[in-house]
mmCIF file of the N, C-alpha and C atoms, coordinates in Angstrom:
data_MODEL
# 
_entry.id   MODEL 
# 
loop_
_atom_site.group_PDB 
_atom_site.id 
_atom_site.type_symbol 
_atom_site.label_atom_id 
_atom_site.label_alt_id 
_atom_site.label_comp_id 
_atom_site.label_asym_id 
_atom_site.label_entity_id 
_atom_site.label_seq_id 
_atom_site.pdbx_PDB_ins_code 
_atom_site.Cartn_x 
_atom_site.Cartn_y 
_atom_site.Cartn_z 
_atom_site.occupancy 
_atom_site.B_iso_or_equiv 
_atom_site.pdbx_formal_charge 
_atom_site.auth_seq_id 
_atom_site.auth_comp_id 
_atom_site.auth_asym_id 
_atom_site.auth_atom_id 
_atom_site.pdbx_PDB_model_num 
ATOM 1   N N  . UNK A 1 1  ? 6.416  42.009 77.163 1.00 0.00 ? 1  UNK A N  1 
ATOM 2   C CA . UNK A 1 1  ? 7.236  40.925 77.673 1.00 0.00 ? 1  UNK A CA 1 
ATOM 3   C C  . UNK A 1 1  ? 6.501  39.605 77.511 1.00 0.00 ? 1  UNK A C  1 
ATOM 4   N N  . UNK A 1 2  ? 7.177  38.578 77.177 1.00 0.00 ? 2  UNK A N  1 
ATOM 5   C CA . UNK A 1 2  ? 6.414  37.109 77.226 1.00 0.00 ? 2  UNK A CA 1 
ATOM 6   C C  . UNK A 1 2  ? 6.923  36.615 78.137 1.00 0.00 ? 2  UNK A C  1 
ATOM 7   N N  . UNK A 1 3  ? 7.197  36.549 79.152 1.00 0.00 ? 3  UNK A N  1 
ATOM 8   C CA . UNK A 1 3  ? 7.715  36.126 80.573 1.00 0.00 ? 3  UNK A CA 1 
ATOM 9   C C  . UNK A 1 3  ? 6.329  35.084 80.368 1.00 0.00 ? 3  UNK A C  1 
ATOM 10  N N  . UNK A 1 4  ? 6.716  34.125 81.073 1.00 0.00 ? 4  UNK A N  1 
ATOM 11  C CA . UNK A 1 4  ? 5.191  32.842 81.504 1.00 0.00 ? 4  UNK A CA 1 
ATOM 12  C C  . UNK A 1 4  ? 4.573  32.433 80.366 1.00 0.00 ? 4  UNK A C  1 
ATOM 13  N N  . UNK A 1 5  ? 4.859  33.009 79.030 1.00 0.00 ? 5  UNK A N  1 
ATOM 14  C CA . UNK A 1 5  ? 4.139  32.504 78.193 1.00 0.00 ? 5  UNK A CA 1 
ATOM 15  C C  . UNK A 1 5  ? 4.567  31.252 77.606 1.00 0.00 ? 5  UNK A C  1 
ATOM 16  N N  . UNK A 1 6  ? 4.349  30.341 77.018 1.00 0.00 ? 6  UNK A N  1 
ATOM 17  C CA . UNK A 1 6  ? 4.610  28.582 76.318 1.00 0.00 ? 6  UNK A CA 1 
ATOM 18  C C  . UNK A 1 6  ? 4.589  28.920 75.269 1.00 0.00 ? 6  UNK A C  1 
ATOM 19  N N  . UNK A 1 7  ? 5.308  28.050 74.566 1.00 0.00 ? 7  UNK A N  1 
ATOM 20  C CA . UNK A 1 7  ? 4.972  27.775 73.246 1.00 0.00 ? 7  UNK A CA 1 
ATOM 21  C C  . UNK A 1 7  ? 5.403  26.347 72.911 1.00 0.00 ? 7  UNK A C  1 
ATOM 22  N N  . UNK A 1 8  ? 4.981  25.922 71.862 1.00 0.00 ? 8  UNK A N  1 
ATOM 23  C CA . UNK A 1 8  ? 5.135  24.367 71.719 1.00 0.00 ? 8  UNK A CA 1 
ATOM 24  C C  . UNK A 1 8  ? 6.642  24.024 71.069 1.00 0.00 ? 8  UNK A C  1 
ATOM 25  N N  . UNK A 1 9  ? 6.816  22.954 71.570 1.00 0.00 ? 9  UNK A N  1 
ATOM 26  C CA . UNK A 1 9  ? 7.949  21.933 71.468 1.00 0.00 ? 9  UNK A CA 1 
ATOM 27  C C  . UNK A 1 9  ? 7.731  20.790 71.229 1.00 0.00 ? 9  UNK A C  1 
ATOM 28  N N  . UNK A 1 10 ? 8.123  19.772 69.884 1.00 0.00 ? 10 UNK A N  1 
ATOM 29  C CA . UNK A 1 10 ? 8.042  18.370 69.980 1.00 0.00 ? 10 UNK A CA 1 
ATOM 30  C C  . UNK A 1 10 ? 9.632  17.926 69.775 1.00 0.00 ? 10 UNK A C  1 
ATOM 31  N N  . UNK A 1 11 ? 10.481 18.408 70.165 1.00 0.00 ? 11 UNK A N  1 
ATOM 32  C CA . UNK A 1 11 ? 11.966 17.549 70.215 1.00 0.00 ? 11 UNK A CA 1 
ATOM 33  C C  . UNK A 1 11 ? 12.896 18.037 71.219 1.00 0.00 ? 11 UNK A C  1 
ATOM 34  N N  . UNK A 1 12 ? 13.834 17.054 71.563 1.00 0.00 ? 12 UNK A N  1 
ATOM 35  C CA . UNK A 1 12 ? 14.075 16.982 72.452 1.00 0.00 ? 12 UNK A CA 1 
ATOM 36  C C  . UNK A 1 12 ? 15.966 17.552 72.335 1.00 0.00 ? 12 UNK A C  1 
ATOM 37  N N  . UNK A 1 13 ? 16.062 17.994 71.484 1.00 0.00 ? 13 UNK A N  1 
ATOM 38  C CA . UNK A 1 13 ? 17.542 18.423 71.246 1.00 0.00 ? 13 UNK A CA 1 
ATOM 39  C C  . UNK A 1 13 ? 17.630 20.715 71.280 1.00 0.00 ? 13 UNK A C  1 
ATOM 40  N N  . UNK A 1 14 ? 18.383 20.894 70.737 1.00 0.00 ? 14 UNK A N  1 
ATOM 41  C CA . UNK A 1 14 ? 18.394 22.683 71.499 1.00 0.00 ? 14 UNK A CA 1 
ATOM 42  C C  . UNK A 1 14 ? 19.961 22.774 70.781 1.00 0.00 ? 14 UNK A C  1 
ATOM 43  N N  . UNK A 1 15 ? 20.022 24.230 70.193 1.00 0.00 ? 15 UNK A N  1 
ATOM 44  C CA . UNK A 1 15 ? 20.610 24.999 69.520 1.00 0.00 ? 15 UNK A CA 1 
ATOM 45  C C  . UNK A 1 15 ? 22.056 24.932 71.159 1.00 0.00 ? 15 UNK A C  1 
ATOM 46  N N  . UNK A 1 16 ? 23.026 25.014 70.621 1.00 0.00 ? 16 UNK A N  1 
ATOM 47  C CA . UNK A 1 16 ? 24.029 25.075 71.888 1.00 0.00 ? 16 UNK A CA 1 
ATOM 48  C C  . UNK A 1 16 ? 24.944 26.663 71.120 1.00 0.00 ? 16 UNK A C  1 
ATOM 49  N N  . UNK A 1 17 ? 24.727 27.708 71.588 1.00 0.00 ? 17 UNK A N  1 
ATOM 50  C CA . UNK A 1 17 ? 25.423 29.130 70.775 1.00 0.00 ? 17 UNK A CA 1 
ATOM 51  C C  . UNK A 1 17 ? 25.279 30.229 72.139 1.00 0.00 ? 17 UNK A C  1 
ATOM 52  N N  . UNK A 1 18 ? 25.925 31.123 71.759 1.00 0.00 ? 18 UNK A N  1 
ATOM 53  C CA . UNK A 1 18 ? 26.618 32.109 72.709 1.00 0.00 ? 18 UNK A CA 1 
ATOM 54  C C  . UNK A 1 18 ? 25.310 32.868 73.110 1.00 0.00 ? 18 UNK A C  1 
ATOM 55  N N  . UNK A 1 19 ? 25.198 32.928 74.721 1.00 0.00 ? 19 UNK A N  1 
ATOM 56  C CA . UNK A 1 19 ? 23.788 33.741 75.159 1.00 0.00 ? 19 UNK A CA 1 
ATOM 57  C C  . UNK A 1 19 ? 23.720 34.992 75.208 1.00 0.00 ? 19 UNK A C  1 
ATOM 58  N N  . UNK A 1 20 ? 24.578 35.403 74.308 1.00 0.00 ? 20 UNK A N  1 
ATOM 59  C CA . UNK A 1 20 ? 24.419 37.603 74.083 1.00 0.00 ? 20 UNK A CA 1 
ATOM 60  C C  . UNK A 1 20 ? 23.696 37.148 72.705 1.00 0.00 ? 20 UNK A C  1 
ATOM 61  N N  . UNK A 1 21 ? 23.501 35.892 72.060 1.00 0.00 ? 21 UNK A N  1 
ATOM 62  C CA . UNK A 1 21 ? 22.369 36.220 71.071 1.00 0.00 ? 21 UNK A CA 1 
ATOM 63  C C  . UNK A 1 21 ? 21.010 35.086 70.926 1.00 0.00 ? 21 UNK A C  1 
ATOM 64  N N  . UNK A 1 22 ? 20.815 34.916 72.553 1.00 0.00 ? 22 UNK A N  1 
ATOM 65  C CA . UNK A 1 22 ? 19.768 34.261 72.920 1.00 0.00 ? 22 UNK A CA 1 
ATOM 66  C C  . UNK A 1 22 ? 18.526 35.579 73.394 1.00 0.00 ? 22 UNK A C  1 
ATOM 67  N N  . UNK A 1 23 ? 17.099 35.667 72.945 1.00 0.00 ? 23 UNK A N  1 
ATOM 68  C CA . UNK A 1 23 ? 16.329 36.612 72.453 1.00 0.00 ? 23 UNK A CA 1 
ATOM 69  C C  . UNK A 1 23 ? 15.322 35.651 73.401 1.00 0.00 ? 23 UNK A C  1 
ATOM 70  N N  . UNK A 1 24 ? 15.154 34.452 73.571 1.00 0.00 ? 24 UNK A N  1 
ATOM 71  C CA . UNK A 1 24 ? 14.110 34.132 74.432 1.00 0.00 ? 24 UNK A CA 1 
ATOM 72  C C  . UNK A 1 24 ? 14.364 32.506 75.142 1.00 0.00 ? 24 UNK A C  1 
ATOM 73  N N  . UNK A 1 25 ? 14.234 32.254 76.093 1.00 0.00 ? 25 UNK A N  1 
ATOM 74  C CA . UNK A 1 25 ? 14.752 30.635 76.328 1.00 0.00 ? 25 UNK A CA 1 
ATOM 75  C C  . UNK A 1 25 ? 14.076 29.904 77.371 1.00 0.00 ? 25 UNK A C  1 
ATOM 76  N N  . UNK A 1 26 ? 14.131 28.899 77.662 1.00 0.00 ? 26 UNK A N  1 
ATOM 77  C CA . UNK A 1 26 ? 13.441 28.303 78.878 1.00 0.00 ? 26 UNK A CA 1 
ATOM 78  C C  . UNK A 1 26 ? 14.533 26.893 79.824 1.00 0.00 ? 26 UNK A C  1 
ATOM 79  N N  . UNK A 1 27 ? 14.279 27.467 80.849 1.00 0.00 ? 27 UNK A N  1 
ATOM 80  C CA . UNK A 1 27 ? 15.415 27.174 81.409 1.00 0.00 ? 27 UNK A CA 1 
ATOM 81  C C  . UNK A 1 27 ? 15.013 25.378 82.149 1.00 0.00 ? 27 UNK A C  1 
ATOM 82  N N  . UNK A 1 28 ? 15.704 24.685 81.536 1.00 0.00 ? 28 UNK A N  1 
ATOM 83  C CA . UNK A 1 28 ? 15.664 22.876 82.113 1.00 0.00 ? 28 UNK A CA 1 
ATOM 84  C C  . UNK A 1 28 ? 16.605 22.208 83.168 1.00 0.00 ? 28 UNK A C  1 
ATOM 85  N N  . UNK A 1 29 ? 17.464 23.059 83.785 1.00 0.00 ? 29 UNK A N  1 
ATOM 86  C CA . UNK A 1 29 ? 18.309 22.761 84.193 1.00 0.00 ? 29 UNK A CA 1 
ATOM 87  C C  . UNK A 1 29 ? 19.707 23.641 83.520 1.00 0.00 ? 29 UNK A C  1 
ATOM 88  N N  . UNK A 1 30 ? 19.504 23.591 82.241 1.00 0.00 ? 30 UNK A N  1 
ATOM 89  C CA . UNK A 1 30 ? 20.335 24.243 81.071 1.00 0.00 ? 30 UNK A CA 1 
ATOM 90  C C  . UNK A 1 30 ? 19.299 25.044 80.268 1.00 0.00 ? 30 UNK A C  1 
ATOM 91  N N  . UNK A 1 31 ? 19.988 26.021 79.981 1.00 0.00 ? 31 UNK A N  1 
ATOM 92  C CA . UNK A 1 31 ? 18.859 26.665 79.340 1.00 0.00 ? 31 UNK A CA 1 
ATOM 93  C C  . UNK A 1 31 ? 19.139 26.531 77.701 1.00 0.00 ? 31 UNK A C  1 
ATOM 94  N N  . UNK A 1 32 ? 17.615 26.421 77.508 1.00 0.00 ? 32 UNK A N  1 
ATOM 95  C CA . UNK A 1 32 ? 17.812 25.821 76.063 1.00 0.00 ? 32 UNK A CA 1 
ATOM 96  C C  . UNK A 1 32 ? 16.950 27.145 74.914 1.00 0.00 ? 32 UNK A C  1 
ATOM 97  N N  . UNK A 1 33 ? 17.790 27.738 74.379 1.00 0.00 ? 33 UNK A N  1 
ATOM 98  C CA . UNK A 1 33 ? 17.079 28.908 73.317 1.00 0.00 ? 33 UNK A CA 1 
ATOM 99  C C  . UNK A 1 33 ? 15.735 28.542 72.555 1.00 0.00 ? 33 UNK A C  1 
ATOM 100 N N  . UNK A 1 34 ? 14.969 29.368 73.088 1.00 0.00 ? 34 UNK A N  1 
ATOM 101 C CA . UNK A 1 34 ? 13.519 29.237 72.306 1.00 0.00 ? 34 UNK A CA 1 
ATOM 102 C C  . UNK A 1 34 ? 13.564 30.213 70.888 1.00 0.00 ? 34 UNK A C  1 
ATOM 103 N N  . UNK A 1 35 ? 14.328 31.416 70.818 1.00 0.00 ? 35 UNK A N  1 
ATOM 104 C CA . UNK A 1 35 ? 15.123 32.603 69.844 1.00 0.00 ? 35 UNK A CA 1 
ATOM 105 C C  . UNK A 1 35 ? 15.932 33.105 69.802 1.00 0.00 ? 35 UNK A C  1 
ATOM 106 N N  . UNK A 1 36 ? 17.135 33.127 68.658 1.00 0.00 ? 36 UNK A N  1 
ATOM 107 C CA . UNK A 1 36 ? 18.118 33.506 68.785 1.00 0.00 ? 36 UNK A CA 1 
ATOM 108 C C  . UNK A 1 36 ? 18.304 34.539 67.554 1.00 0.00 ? 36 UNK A C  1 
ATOM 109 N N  . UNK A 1 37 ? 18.769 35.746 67.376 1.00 0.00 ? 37 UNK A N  1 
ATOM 110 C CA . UNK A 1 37 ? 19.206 36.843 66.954 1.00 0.00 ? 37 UNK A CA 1 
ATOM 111 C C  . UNK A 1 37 ? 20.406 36.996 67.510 1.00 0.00 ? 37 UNK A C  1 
ATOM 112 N N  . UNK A 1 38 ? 20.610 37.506 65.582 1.00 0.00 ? 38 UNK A N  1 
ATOM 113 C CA . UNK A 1 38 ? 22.277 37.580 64.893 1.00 0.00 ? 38 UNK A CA 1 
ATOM 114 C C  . UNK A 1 38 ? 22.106 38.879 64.242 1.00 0.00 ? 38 UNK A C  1 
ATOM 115 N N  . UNK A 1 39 ? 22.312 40.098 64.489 1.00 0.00 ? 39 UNK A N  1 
ATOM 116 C CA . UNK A 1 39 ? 22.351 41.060 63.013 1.00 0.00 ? 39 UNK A CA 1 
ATOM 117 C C  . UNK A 1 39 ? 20.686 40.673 62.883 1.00 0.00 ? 39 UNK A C  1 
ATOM 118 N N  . UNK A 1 40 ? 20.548 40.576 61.593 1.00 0.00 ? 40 UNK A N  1 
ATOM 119 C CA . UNK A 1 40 ? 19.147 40.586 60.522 1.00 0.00 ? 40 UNK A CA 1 
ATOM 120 C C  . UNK A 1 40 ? 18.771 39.095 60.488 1.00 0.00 ? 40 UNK A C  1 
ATOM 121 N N  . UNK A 1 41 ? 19.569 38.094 61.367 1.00 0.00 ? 41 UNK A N  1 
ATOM 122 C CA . UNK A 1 41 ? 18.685 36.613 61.415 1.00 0.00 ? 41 UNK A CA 1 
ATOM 123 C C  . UNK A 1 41 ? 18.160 36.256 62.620 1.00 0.00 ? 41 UNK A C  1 
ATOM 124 N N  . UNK A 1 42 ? 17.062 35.365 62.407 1.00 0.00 ? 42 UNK A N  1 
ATOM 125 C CA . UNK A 1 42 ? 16.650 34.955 63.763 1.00 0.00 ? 42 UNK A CA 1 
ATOM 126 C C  . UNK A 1 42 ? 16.152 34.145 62.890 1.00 0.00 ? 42 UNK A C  1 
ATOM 127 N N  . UNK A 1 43 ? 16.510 33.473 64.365 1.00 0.00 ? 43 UNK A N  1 
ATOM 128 C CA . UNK A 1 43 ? 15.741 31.577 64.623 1.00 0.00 ? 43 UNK A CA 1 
ATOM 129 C C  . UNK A 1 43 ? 14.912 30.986 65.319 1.00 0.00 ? 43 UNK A C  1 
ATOM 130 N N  . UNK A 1 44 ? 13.920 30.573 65.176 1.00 0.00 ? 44 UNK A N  1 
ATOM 131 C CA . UNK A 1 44 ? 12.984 29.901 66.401 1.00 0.00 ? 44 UNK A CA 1 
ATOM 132 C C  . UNK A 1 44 ? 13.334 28.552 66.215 1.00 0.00 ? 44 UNK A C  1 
ATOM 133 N N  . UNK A 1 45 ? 13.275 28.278 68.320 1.00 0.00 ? 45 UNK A N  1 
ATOM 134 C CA . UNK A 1 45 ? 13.306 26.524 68.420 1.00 0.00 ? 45 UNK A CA 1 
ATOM 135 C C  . UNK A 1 45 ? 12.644 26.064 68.711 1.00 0.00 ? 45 UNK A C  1 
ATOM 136 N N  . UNK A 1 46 ? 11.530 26.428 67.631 1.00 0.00 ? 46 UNK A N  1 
ATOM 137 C CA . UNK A 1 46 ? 9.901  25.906 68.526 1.00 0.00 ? 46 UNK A CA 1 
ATOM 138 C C  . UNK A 1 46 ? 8.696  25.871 67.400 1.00 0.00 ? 46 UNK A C  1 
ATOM 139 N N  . UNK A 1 47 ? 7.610  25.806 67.649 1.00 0.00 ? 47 UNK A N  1 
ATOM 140 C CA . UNK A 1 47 ? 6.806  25.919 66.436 1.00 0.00 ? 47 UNK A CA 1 
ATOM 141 C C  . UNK A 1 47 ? 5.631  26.961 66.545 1.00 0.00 ? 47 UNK A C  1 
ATOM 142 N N  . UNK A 1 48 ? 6.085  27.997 65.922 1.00 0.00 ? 48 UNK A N  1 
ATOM 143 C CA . UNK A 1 48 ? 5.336  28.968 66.280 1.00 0.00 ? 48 UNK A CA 1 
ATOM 144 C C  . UNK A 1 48 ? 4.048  28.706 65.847 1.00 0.00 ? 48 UNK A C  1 
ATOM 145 N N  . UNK A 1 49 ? 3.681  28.512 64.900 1.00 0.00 ? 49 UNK A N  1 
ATOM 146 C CA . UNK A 1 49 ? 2.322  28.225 64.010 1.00 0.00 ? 49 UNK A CA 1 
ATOM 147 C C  . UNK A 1 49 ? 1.544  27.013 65.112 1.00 0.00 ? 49 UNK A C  1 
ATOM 148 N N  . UNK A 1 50 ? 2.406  26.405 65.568 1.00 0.00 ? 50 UNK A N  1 
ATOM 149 C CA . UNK A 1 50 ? 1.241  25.464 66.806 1.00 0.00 ? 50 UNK A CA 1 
ATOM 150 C C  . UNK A 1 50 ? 1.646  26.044 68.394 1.00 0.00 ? 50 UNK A C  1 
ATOM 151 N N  . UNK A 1 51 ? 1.479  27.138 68.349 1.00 0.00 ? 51 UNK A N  1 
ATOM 152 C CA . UNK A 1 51 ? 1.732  28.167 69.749 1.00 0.00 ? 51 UNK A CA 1 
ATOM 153 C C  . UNK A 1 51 ? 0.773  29.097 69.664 1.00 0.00 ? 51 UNK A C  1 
ATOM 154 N N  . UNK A 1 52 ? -0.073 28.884 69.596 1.00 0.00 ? 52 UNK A N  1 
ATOM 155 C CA . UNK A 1 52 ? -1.481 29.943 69.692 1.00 0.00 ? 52 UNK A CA 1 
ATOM 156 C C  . UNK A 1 52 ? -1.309 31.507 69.533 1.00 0.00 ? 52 UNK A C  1 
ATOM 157 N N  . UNK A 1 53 ? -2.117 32.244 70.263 1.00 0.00 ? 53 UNK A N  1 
ATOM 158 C CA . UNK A 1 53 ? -1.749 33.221 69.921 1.00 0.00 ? 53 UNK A CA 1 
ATOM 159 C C  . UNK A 1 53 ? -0.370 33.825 70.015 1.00 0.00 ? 53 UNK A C  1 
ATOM 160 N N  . UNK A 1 54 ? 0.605  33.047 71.147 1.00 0.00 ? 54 UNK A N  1 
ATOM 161 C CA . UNK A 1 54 ? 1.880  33.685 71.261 1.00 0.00 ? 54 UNK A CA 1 
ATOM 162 C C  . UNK A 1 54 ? 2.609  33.484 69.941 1.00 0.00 ? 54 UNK A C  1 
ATOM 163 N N  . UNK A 1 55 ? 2.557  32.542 69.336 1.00 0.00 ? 55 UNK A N  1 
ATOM 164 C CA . UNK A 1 55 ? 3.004  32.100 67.798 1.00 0.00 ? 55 UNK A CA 1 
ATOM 165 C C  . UNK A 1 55 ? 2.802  33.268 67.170 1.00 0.00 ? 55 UNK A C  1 
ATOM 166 N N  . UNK A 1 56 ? 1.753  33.363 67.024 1.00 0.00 ? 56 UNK A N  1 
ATOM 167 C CA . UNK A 1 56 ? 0.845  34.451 65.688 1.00 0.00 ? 56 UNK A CA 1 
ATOM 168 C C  . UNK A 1 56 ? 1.272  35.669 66.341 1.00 0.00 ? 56 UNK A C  1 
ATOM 169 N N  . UNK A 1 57 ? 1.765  36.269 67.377 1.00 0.00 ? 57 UNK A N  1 
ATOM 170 C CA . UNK A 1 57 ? 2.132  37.254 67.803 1.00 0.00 ? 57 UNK A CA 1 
ATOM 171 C C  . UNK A 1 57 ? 3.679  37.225 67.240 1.00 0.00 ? 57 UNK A C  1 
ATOM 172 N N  . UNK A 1 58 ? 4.374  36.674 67.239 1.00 0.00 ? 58 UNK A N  1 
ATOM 173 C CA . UNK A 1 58 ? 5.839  36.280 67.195 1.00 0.00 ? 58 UNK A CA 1 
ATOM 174 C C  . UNK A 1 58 ? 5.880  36.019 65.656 1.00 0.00 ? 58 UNK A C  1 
ATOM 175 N N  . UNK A 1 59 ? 4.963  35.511 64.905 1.00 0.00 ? 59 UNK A N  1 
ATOM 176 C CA . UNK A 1 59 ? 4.842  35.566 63.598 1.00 0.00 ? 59 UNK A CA 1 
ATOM 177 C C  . UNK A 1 59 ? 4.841  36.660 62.961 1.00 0.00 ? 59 UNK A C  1 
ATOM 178 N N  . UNK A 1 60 ? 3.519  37.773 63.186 1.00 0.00 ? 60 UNK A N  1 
ATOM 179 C CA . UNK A 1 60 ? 3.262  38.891 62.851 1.00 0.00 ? 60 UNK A CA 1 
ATOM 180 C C  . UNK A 1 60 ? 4.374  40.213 63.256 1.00 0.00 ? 60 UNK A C  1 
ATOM 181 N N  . UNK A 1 61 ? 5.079  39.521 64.192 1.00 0.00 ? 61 UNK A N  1 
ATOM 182 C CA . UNK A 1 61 ? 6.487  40.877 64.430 1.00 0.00 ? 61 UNK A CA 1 
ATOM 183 C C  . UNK A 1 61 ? 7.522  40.376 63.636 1.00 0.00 ? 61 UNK A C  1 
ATOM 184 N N  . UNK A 1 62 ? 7.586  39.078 62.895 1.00 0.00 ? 62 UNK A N  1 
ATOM 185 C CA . UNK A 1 62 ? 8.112  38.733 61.848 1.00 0.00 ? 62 UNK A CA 1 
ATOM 186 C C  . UNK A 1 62 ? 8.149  39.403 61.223 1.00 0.00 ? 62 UNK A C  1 
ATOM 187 N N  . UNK A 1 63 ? 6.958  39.446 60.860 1.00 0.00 ? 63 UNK A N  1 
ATOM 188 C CA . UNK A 1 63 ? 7.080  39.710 59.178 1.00 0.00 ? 63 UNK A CA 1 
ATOM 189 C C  . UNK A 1 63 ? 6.819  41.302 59.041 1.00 0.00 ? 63 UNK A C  1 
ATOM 190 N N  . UNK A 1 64 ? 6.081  41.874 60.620 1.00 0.00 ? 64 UNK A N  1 
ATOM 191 C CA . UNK A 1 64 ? 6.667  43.195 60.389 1.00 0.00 ? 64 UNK A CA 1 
ATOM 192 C C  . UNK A 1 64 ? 7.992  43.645 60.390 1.00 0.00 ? 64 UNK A C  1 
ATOM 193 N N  . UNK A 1 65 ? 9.332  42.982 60.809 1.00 0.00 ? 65 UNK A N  1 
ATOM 194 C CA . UNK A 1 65 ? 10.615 43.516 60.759 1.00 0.00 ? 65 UNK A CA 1 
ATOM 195 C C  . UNK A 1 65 ? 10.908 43.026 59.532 1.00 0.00 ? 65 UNK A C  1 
ATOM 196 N N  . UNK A 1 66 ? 10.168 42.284 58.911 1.00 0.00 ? 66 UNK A N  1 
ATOM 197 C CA . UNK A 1 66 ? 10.620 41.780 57.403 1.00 0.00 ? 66 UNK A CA 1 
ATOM 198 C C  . UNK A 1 66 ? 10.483 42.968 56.385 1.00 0.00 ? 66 UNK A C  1 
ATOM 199 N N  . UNK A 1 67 ? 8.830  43.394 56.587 1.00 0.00 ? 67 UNK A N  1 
ATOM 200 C CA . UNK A 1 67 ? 8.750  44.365 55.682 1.00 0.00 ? 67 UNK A CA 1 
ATOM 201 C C  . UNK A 1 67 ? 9.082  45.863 55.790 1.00 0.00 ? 67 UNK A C  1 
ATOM 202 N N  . UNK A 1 68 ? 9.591  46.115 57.341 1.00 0.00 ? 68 UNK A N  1 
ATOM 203 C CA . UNK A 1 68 ? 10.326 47.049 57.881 1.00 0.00 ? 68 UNK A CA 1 
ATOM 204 C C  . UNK A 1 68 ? 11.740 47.305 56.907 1.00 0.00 ? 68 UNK A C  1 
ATOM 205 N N  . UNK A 1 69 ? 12.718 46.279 56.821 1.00 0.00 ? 69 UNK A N  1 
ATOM 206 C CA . UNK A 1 69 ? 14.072 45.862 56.003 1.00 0.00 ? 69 UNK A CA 1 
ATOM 207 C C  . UNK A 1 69 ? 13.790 46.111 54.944 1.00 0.00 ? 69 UNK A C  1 
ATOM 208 N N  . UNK A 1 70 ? 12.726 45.918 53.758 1.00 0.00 ? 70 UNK A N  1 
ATOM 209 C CA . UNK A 1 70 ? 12.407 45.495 52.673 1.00 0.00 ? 70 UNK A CA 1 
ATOM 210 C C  . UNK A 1 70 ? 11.870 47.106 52.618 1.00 0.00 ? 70 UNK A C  1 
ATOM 211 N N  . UNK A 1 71 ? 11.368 47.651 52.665 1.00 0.00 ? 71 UNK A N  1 
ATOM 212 C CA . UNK A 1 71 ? 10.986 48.827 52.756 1.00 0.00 ? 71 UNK A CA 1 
ATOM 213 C C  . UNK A 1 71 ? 12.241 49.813 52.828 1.00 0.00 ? 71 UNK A C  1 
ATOM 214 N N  . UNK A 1 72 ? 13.214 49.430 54.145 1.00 0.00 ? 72 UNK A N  1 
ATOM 215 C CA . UNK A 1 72 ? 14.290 50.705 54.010 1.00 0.00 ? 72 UNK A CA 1 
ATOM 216 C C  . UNK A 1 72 ? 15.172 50.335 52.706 1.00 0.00 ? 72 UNK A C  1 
ATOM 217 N N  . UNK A 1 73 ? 15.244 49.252 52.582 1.00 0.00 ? 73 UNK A N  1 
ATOM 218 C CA . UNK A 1 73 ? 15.811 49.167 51.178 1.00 0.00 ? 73 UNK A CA 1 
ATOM 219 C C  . UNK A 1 73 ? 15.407 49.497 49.333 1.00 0.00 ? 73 UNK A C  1 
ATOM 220 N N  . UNK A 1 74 ? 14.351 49.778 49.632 1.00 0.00 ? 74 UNK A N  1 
ATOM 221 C CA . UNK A 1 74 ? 13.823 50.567 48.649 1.00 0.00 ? 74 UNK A CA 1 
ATOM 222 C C  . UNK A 1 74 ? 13.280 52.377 48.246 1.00 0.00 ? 74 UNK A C  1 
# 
């Protein structure tokens, strides 16, 4: 679980889409999607690469469901 964990933000605007495919968010009053998953897409609203290790954690399950896909398809 990443409950309490941060990750970085430099803008001040937020994805506005249906919350059965909100995956992680932080709540301002309104809650604004930090990840959203569709099927086989996802989106980050944040910058993972300047989010320390939670980034590189969230990176690396990237690209393992990447090569997970890429794999059953071959």
């Amino acid at each position: 679980s990443a409950t309490g964990q941060y990750t970085y933000f430099v803008h001040s605007y937020y994805a506005d889409c249906p919350q059965t495919i909100i995956t992680a968010g932080v709540d301002y009053g309104v809650l604004i999607p930090s990840i959203v998953q569709q099927d086989n897409v996802v989106g980050m609203q944040f910058h993972p690469e300047k989010s320390a290790t939670v980034g590189l954690k969230l990176l690396t399950d990237f690209k393992r469901m990447v090569q997970t896909y890429v794999d059953s398809r071959n």
